[in-house]
BALOBA-1460 file (C-alpha; in Angstrom, 3 decimals):
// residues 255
<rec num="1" residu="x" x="84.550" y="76.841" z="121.489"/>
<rec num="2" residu="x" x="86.371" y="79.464" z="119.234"/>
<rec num="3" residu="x" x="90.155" y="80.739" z="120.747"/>
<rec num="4" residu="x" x="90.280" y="84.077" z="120.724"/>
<rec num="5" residu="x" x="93.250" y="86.851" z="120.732"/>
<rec num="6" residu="x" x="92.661" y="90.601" z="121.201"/>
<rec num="7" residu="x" x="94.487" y="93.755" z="120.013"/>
<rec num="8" residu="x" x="96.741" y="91.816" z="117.875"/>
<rec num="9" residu="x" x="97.454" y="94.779" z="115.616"/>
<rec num="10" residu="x" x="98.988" y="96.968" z="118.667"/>
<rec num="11" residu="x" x="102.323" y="95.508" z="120.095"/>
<rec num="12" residu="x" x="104.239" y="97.273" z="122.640"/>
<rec num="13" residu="x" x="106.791" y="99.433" z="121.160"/>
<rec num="14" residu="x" x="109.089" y="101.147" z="124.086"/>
<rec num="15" residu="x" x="112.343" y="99.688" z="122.515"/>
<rec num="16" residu="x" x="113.474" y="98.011" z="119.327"/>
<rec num="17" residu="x" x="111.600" y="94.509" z="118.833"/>
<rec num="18" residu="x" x="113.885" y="91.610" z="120.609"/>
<rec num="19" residu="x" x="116.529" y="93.727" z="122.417"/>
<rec num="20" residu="x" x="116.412" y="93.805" z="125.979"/>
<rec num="21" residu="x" x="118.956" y="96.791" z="126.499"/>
<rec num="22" residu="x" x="120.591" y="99.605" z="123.978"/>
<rec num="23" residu="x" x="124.578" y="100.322" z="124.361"/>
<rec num="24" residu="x" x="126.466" y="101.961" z="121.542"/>
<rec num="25" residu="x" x="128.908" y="99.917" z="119.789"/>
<rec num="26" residu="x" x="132.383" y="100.822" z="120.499"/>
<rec num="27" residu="x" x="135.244" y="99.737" z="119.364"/>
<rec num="28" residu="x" x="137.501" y="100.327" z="122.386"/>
<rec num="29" residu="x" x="134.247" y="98.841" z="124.843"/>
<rec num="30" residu="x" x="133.824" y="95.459" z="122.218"/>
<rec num="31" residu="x" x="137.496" y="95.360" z="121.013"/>
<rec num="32" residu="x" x="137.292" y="91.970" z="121.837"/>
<rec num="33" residu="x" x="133.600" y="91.210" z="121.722"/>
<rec num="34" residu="x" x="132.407" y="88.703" z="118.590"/>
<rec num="35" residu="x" x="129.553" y="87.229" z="116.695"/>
<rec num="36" residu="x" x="128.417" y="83.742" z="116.788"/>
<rec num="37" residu="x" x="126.789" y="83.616" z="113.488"/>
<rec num="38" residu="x" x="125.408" y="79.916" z="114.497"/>
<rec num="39" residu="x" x="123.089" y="81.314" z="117.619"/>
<rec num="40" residu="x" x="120.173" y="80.687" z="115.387"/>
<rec num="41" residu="x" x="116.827" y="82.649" z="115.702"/>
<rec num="42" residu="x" x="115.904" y="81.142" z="119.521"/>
<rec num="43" residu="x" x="115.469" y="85.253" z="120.630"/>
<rec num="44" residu="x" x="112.471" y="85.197" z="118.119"/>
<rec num="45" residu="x" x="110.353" y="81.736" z="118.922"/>
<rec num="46" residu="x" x="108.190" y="83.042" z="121.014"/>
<rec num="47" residu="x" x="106.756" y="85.997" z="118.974"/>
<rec num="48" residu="x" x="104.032" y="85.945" z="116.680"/>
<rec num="49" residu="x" x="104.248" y="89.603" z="115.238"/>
<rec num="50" residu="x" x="107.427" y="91.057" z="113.748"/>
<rec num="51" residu="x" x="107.854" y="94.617" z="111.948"/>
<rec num="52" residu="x" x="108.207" y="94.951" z="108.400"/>
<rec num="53" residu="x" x="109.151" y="97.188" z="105.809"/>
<rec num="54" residu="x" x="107.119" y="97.703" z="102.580"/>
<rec num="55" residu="x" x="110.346" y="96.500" z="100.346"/>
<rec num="56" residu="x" x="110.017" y="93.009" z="102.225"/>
<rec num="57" residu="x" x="106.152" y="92.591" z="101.165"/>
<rec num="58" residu="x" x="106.465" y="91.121" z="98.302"/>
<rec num="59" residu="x" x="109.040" y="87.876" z="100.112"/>
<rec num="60" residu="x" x="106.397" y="88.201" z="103.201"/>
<rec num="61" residu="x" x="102.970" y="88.211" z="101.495"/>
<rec num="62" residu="x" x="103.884" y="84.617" z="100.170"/>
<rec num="63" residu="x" x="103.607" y="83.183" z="103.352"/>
<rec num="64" residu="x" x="102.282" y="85.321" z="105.966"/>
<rec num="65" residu="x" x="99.445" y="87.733" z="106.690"/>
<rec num="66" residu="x" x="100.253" y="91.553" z="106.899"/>
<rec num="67" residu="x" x="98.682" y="93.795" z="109.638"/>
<rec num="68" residu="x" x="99.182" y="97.370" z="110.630"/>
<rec num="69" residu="x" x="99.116" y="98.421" z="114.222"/>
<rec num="70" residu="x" x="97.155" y="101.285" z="115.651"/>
<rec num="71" residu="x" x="98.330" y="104.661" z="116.460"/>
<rec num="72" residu="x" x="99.270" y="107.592" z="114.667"/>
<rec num="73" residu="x" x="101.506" y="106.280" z="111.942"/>
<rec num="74" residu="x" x="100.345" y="102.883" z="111.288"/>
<rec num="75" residu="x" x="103.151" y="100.216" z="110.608"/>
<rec num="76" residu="x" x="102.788" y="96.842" z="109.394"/>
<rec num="77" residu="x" x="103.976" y="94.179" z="110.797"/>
<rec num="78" residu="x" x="104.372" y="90.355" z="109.530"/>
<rec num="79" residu="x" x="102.563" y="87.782" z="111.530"/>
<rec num="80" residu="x" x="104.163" y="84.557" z="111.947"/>
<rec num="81" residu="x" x="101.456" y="82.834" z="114.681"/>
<rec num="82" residu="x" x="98.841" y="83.249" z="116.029"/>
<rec num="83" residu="x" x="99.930" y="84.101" z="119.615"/>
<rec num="84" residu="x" x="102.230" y="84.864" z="121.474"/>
<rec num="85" residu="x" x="104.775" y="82.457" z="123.372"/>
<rec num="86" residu="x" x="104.015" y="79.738" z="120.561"/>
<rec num="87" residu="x" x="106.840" y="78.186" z="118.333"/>
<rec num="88" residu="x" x="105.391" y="77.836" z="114.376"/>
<rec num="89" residu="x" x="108.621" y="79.554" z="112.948"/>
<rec num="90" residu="x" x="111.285" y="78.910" z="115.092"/>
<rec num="91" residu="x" x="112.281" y="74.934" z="116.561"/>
<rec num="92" residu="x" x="113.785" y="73.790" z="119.416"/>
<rec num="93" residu="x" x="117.277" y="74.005" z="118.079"/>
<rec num="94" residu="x" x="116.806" y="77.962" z="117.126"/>
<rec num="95" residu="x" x="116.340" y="76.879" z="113.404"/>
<rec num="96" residu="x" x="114.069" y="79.107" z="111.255"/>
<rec num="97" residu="x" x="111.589" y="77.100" z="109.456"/>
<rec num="98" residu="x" x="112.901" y="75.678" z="106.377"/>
<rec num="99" residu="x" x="112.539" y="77.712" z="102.784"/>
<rec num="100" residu="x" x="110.232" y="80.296" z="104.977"/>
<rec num="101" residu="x" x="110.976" y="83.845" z="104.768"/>
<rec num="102" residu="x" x="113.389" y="85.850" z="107.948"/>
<rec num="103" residu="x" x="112.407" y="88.833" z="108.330"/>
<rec num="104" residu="x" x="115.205" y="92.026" z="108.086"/>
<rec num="105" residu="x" x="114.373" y="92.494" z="112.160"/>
<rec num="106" residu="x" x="115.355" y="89.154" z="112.784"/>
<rec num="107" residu="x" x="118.471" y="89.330" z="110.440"/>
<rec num="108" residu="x" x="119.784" y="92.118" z="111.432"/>
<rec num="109" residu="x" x="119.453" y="91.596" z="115.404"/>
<rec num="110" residu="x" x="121.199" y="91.995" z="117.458"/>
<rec num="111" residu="x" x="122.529" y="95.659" z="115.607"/>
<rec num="112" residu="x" x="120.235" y="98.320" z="114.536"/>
<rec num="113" residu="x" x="121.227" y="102.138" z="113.953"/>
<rec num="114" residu="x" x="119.337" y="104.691" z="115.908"/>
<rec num="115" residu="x" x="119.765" y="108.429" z="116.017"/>
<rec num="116" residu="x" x="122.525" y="109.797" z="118.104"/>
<rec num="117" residu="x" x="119.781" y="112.160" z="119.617"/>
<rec num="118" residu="x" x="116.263" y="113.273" z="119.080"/>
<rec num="119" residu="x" x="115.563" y="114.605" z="115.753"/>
<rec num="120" residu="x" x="118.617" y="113.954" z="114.374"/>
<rec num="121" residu="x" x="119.954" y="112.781" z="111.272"/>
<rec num="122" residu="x" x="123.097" y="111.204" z="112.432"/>
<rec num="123" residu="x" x="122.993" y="107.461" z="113.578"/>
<rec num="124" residu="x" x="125.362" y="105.001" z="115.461"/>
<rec num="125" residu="x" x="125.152" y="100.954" z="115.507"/>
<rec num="126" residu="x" x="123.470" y="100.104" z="118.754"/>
<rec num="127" residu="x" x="123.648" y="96.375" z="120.360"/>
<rec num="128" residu="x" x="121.891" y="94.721" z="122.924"/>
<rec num="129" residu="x" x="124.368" y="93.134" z="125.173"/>
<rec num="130" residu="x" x="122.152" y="90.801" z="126.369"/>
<rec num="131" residu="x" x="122.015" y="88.876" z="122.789"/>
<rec num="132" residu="x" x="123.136" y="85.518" z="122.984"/>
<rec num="133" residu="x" x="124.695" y="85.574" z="119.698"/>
<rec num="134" residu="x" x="127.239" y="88.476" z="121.324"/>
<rec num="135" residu="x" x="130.112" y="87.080" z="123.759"/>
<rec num="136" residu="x" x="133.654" y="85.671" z="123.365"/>
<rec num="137" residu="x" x="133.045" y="83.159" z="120.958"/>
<rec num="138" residu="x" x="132.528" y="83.804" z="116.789"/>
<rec num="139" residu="x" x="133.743" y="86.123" z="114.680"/>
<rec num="140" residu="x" x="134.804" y="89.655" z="115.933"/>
<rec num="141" residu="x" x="133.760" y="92.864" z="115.072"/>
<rec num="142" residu="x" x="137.021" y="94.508" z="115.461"/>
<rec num="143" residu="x" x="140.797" y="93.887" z="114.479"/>
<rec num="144" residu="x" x="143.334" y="95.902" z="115.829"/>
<rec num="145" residu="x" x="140.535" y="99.133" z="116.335"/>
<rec num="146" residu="x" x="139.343" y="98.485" z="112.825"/>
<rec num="147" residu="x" x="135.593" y="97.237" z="111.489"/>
<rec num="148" residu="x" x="135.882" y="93.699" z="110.298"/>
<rec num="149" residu="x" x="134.476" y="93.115" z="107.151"/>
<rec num="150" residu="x" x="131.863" y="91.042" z="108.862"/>
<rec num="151" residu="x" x="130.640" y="94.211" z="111.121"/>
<rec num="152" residu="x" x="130.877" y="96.408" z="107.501"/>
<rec num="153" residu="x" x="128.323" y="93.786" z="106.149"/>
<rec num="154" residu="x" x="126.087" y="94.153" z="109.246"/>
<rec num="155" residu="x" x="126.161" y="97.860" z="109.009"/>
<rec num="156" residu="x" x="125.192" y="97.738" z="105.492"/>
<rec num="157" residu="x" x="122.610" y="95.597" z="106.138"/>
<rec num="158" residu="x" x="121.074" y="97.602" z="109.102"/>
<rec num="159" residu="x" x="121.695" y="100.828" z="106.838"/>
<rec num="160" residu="x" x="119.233" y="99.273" z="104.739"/>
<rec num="161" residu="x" x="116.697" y="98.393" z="107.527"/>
<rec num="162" residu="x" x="116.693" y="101.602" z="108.744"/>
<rec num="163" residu="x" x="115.943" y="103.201" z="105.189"/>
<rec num="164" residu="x" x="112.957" y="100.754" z="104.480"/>
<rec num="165" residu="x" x="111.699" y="101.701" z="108.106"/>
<rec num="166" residu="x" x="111.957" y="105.560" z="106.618"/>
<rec num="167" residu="x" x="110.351" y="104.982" z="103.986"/>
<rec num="168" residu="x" x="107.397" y="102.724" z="105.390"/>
<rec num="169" residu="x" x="106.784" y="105.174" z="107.791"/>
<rec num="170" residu="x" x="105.954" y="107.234" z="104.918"/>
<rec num="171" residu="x" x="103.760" y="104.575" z="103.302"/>
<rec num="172" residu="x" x="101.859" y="104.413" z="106.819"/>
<rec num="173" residu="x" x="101.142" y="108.235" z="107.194"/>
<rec num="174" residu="x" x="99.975" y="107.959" z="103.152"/>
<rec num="175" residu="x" x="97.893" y="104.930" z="104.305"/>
<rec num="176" residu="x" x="96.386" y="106.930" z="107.314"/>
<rec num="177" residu="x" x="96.011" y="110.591" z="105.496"/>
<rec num="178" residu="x" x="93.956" y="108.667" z="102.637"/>
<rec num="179" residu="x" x="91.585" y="106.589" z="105.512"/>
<rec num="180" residu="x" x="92.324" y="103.447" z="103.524"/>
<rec num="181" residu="x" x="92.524" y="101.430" z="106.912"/>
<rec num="182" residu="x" x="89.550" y="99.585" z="109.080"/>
<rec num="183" residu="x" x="89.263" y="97.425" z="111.828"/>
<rec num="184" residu="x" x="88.543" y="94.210" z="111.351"/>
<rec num="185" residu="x" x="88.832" y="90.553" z="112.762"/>
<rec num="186" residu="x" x="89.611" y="87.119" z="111.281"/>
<rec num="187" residu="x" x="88.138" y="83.516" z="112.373"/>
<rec num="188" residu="x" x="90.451" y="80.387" z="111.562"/>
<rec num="189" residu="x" x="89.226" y="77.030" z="111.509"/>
<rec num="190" residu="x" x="91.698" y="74.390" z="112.764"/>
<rec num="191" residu="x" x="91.967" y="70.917" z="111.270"/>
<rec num="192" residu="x" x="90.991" y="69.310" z="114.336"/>
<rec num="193" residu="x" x="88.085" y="71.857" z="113.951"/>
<rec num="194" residu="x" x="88.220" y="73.818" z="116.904"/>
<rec num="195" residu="x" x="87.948" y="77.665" z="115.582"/>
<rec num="196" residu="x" x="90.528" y="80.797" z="116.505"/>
<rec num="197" residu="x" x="89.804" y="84.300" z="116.193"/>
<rec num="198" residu="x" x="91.958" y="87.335" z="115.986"/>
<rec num="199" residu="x" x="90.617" y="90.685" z="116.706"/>
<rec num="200" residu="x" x="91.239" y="93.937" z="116.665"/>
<rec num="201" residu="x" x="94.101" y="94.599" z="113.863"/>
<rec num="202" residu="x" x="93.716" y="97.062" z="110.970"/>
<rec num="203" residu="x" x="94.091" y="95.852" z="107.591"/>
<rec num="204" residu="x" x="94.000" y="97.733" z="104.335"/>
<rec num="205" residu="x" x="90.470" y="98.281" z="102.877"/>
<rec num="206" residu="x" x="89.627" y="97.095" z="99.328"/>
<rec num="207" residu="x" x="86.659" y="98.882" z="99.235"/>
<rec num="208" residu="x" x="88.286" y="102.041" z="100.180"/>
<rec num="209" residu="x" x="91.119" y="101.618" z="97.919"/>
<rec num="210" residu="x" x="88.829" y="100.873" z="94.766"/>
<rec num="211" residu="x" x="87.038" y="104.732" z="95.278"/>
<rec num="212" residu="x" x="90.444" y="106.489" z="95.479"/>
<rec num="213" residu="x" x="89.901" y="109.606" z="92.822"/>
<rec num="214" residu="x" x="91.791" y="108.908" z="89.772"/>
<rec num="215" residu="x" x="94.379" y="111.928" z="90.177"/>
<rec num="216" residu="x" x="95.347" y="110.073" z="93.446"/>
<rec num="217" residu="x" x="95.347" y="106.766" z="92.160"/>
<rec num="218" residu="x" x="98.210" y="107.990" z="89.427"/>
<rec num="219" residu="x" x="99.767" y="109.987" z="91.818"/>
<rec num="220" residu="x" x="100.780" y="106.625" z="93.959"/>
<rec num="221" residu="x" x="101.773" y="104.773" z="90.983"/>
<rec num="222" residu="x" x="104.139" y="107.698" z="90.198"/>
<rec num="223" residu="x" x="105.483" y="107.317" z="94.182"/>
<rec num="224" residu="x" x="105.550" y="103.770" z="94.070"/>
<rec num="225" residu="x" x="103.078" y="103.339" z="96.629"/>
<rec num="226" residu="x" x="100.493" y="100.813" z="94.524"/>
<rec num="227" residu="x" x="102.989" y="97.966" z="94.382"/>
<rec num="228" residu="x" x="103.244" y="97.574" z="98.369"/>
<rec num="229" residu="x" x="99.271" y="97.825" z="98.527"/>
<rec num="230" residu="x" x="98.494" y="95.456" z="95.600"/>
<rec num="231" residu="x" x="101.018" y="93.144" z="97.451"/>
<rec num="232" residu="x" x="99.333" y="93.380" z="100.931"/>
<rec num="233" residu="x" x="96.277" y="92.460" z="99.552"/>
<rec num="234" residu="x" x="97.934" y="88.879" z="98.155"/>
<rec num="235" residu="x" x="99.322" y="88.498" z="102.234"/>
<rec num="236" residu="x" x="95.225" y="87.909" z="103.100"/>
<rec num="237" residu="x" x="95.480" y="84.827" z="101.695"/>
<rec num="238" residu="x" x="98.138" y="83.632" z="103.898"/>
<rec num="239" residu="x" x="96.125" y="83.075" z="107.228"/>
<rec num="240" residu="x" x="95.360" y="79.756" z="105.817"/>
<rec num="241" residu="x" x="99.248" y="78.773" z="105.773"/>
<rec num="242" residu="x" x="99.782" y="80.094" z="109.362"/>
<rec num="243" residu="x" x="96.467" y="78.239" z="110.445"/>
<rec num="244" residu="x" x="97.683" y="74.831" z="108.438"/>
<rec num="245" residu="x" x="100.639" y="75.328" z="110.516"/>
<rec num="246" residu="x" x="99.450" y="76.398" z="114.155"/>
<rec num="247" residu="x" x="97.051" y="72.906" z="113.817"/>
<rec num="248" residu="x" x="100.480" y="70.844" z="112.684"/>
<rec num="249" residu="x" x="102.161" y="72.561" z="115.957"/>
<rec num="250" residu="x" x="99.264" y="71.264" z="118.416"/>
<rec num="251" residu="x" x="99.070" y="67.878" z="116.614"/>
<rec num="252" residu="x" x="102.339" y="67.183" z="117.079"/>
<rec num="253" residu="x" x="101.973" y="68.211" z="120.922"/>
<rec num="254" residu="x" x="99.283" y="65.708" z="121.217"/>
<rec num="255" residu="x" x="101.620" y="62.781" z="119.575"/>
């Protein structure tokens, strides 16, 4: 009997991955909220897709297969099991899985910067209030109406996220405009031998890719759009690793 998972290649996007509400951080509101720094990653157990930007592919295609969801700009996104509600990355104790790769989304959550309005250039930190990392206990955010240095180093770091996201979303309209993209499906054998397949995702074409024109071809070396497409390629041969370790996760149910 072969396990199957549909439309893995489309999540729902209606609000930022992980948060559950969006308030804009203030520092007369959270004068007095603070960090715990120790939460550990239990918000992201149960997820098996996470966004990426093309600057992380090259830490992510080491150890887990890259897909790109459907829609009009196609974004990739790092897949880390192979469905949802299942722990392979995350344990009991909130701990990401040892020397394995955290993606920016889960670093930088429970902040992200969005646009103060449609359309517009200007951004403020948003938090989910909800996060169990936020409360009374930690580090704070502010001193006396002033940024810690710990909230500076969060900003930078979501400054950062949100530039990668600019500039995949460029990589994904480049990917879409050339038609380098197909449908395709993947079957995983377990090591108990039962079988899993995953449908439904896009995935960069090699065919496709090998009969871009020449003048193209330069073109995206010049952009810096060949590295990030070279490394997706290496992330196909990850879906053993995440198979290897979804068949260690239902052994160890079994024991």
């Amino acid at each position: 009997m072969t396990e199957r998972t549909q439309n893995t290649g489309s999540p729902a996007a209606a609000r930022p991955m992980f948060f559950n509400k969006l308030i804009t951080l203030d520092r007369e509101l959270h004068a007095n909220t603070k960090l715990d720094t120790q939460s550990g990653y239990g918000f992201a157990a149960k997820t098996h897709l996470i966004p990426i930007t093309i600057a992380e592919f090259r830490f992510v295609a080491r150890q887990y297969p890259i897909i790109f969801s459907t829609g009009e700009i196609p974004m990739p996104f790092a897949v880390v099991g192979l469905r949802e509600n299942t722990k392979l990355m995350v344990d009991d104790e909130g701990k990401w899985r040892g020397r394995s790769y955290i993606p920016a989304a889960v670093h930088t959550y429970p902040f992200i910067l969005l646009p103060i309005k449609k359309d517009s250039d200007e951004v403020s930190v948003i938090i989910d209030p909800e996060a169990p990392s936020l409360g009374d206990t930690g580090e704070a955010l502010f001193v006396d109406g002033k940024a810690t240095p710990l909230l500076d180093r969060i900003v930078q770091l979501t400054s950062h996220f949100r530039a990668g996201m600019m500039q995949t979303i460029t990589f994904g309209k480049m990917i879409a405009e050339a038609g380098l993209l197909t449908q395709r499906g993947v079957e995983l054998v377990l090591q108990d031998g039962s079988k899993f397949r995953i449908d439904n995702f896009l995935t960069l074409d090699p065919e496709k890719i090998d009969k871009i024109a020449n003048n193209i071809f330069l073109r995206w070396r010049k952009d810096g759009w060949l590295l990030p497409i070279f490394q997706y390629l290496q992330s196909m041969d990850a879906w053993s690793a995440i198979a290897d370790l979804e068949s260690d996760r239902r052994a160890a149910a079994k024991a």
